[in-house]
C-alpha positions as CSV (number, residue, x, y, z in Angstrom):
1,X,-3.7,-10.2,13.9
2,X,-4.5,-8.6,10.7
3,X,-2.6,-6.4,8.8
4,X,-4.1,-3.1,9.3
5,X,-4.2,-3.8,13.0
6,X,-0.1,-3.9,13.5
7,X,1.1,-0.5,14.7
8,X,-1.2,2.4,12.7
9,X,-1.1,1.4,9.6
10,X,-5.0,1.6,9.9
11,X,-4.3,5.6,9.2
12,X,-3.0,5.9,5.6
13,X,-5.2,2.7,4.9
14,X,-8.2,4.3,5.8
15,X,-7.2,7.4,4.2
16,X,-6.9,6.2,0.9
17,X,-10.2,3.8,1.2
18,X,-12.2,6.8,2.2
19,X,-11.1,9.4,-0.2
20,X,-11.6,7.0,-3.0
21,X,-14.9,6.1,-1.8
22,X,-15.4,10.4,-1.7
23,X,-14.9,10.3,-5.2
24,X,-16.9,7.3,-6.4
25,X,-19.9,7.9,-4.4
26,X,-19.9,11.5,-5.8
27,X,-19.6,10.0,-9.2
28,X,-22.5,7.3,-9.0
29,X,-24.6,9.9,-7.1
30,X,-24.6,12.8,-10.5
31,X,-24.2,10.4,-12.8
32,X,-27.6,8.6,-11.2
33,X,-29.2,12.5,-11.0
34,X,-27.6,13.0,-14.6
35,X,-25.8,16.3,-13.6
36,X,-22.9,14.8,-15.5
37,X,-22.0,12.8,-18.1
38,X,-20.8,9.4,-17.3
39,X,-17.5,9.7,-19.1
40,X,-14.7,11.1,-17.1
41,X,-16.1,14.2,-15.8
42,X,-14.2,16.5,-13.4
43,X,-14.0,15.3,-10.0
44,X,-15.6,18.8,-8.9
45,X,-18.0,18.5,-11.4
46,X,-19.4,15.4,-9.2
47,X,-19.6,17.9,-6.3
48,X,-21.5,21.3,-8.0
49,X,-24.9,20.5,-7.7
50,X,-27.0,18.7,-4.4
51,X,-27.1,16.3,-3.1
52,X,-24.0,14.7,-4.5
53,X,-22.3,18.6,-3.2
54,X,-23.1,17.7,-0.2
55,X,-21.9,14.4,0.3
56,X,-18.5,15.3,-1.5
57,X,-17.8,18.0,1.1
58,X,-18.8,15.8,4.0
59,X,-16.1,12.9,3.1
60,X,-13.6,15.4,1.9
61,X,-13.5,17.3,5.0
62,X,-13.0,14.2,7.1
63,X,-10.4,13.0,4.5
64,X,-8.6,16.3,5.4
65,X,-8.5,14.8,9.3
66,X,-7.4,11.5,8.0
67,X,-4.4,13.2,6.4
68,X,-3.3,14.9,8.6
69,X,-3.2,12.9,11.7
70,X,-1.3,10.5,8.9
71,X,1.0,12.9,8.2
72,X,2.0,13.4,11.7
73,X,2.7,10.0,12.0
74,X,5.1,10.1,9.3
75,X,7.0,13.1,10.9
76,X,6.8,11.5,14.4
77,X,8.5,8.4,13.0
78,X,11.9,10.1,10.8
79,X,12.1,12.6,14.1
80,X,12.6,8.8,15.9
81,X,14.4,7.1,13.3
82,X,16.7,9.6,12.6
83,X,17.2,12.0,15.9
84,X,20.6,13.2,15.1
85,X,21.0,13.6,11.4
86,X,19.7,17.5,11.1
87,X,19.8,17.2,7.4
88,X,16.9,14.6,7.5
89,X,15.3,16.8,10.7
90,X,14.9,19.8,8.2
91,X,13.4,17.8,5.5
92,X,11.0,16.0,8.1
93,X,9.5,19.6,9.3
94,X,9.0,21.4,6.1
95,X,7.1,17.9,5.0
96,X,4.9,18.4,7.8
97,X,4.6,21.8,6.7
98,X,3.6,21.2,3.3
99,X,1.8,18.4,3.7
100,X,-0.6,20.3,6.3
101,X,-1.0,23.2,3.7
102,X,-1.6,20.0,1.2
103,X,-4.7,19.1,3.5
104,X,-6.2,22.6,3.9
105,X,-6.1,22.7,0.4
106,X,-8.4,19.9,-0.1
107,X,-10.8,21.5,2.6
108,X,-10.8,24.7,0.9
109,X,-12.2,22.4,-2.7
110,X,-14.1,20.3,-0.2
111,X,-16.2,23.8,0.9
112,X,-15.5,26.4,-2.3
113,X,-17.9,24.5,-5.2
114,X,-16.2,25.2,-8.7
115,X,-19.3,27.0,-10.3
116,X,-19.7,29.1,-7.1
117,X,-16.3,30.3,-6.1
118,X,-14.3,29.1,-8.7
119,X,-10.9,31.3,-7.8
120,X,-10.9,30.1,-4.7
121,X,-11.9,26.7,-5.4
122,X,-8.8,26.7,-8.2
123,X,-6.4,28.2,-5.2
124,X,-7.5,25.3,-2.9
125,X,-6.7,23.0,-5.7
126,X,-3.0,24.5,-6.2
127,X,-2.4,24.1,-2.3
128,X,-3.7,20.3,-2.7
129,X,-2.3,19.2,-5.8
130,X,0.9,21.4,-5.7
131,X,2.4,21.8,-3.1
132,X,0.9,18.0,-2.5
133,X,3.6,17.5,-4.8
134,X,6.6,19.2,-3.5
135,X,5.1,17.0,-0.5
136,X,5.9,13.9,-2.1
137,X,8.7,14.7,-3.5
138,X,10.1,15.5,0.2
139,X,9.1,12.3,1.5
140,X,10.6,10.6,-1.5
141,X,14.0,12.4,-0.8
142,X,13.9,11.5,2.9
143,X,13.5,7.5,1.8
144,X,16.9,8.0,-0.7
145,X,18.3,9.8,2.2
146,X,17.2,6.9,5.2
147,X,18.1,3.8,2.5
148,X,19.3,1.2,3.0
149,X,20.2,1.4,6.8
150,X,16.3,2.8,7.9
151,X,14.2,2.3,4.4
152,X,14.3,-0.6,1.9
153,X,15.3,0.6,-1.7
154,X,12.4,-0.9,-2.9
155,X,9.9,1.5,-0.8
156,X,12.1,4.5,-2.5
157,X,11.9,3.2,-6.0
158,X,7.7,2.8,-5.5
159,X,7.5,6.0,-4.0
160,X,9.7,7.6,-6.6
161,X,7.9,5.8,-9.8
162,X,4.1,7.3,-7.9
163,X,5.8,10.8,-7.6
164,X,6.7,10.6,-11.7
165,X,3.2,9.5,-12.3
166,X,1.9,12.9,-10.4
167,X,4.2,15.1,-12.0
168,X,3.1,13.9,-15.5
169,X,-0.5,14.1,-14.7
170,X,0.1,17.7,-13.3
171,X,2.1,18.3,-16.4
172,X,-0.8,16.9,-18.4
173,X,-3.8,18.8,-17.2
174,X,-1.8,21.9,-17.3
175,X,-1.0,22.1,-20.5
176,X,-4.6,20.6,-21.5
177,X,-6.4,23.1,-19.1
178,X,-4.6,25.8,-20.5
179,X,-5.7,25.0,-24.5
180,X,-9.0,24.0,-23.3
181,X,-9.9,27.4,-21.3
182,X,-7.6,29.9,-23.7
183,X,-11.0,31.0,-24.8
184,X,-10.4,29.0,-28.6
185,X,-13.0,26.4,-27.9
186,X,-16.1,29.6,-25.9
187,X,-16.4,31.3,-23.2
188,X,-18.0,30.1,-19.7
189,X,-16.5,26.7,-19.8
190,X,-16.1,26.4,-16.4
191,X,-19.3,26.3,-16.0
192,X,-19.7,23.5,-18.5
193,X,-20.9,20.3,-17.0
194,X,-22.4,18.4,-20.2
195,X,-20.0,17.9,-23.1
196,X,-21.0,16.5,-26.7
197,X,-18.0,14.6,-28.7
198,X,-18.6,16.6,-31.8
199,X,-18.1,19.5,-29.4
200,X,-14.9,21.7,-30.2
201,X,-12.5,20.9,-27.0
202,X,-13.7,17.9,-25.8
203,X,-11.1,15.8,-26.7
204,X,-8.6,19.0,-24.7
205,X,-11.5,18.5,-22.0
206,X,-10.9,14.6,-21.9
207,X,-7.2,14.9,-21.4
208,X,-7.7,16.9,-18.6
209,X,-10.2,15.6,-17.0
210,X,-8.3,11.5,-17.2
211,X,-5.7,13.6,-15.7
212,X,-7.2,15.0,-13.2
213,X,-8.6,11.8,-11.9
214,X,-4.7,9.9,-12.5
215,X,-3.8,12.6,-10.2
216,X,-6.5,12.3,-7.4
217,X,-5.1,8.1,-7.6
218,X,-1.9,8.9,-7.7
219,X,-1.9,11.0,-4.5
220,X,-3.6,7.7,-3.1
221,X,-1.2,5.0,-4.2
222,X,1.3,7.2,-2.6
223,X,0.0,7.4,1.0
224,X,-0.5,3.1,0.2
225,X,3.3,3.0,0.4
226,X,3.4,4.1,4.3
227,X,0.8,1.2,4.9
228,X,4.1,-1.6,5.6
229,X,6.3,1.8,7.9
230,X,3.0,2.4,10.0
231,X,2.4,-1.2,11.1
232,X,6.3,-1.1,13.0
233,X,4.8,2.4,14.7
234,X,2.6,3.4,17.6
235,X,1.3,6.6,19.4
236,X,-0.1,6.9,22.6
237,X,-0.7,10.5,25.0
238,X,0.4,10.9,28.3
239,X,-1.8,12.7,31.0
240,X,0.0,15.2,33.2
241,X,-2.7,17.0,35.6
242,X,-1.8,20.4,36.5
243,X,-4.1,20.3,39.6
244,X,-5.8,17.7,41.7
245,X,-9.0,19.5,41.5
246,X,-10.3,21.5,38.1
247,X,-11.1,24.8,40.2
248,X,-7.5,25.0,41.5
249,X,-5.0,27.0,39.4
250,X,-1.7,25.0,38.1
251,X,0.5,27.4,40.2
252,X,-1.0,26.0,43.5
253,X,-0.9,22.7,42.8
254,X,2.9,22.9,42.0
255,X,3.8,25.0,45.4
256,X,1.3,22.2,47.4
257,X,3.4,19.6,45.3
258,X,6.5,21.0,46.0
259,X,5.4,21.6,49.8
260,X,4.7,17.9,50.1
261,X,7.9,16.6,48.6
262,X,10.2,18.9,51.2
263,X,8.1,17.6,53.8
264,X,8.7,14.1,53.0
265,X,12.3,14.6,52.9
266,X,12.3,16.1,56.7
């Protein structure tokens, strides 16, 4: 049996192989169409103009699926690990919470282009990237909470040292963002998707764009730690019919149930 077929680890495996390939393909596609300069551009710069656009909302959208259903997982398996510690039971819910909201971000920058609706398409970014954050940095406080008797140290340690290497990026493309757009280097740069390197602000503009993409990877080497808890994991949904027929209401079918069991016990 290989790896990604024990338990579901297949989930966060294929979430981070598909999202990556979102990005790339998006990259190879404007740089081919030169709609963007090959150095580092902004990941939503590779998904303004068509075809590339559509292609990047296509795969980000079913990205969104994959991270949720993955995300689920993770909450289904602390609920079962840990049924009676309410501490960890708190935590577990408002990661599911916020990781969700993490999600609908990204289908919010997967649908809302950065040259068309750019406030919205900065919100959707916030929900991914930050609260995405506070995400991790719940599921990194459950691991210290569940080690060593449920979680090796060492997964806490990884996921720890990938939650650092977030909050530095976001740290990073703030600050650059914020020199780069204070209205110092023109006006309109948003719309800016070709930059010059004699250009005022392109070295602010390459900080934050290496950030931005450091960000996007670390997001995905964080969701690669869950690969080794989802193989000891499985799911599976249990039918319970309301009626033996689909044009008889649930009601009925309990009475006729009910009917048949008193019967059998006379």
């Amino acid at each position: 049996m290989w790896w990604f077929q024990q338990g579901l680890s297949f989930l966060p495996a294929a979430l981070v192989v598909w999202s990556a390939a979102s990005f790339v393909f998006s990259y190879i596609t404007a740089i081919v169409l030169h709609h963007v300069d090959p150095l580092v551009p902004y990941i939503s710069d590779t998904g303004t103009i068509p075809p590339e656009r559509c292609l990047f909302g296509i795969m980000l959208n079913v990205s969104t699926f994959l991270g949720m259903a993955t995300m689920y997982v993770r909450y289904k398996q602390v609920s079962a690990l840990s049924p009676e510690n309410p501490k960890i039971l708190r935590l577990n819910k408002l990661g599911l919470v916020l990781g969700w909201m993490s999600c609908f971000g990204l289908c919010i920058i997967a649908n809302f282009q950065k040259c068309i609706l750019y406030y919205i398409h900065v919100l959707g970014a916030c929900l991914t990237f930050g609260v995405g954050s506070i995400y991790m940095l719940v599921q990194t406080l459950l691991s210290y909470l569940m080690q060593p008797e449920l979680h090796s140290k060492d997964i806490f340690w990884a996921r720890l040292a990938v939650l650092l290497w977030s909050c530095s990026s976001i740290l990073s493309m703030f600050v650059s963002s914020v020199v780069l757009y204070s209205g110092l280097y023109g006006q309109n740069l948003v719309q800016k998707l070709h930059w010059n390197s004699q250009e005022r602000g392109y070295t602010a503009h390459i900080i934050s764009t290496v950030s931005e993409w450091s960000l996007a990877f670390s997001f995905l080497s964080f969701f690669l730690t869950y690969i080794r808890d989802f193989q000891k994991i499985s799911l599976r949904a249990v039918v319970s019919l309301q009626g033996q027929t689909l044009h008889e209401s649930p009601g009925s079918f309990r009475a006729e149930e009910q009917g048949l069991l008193v019967a059998g016990s006379i």
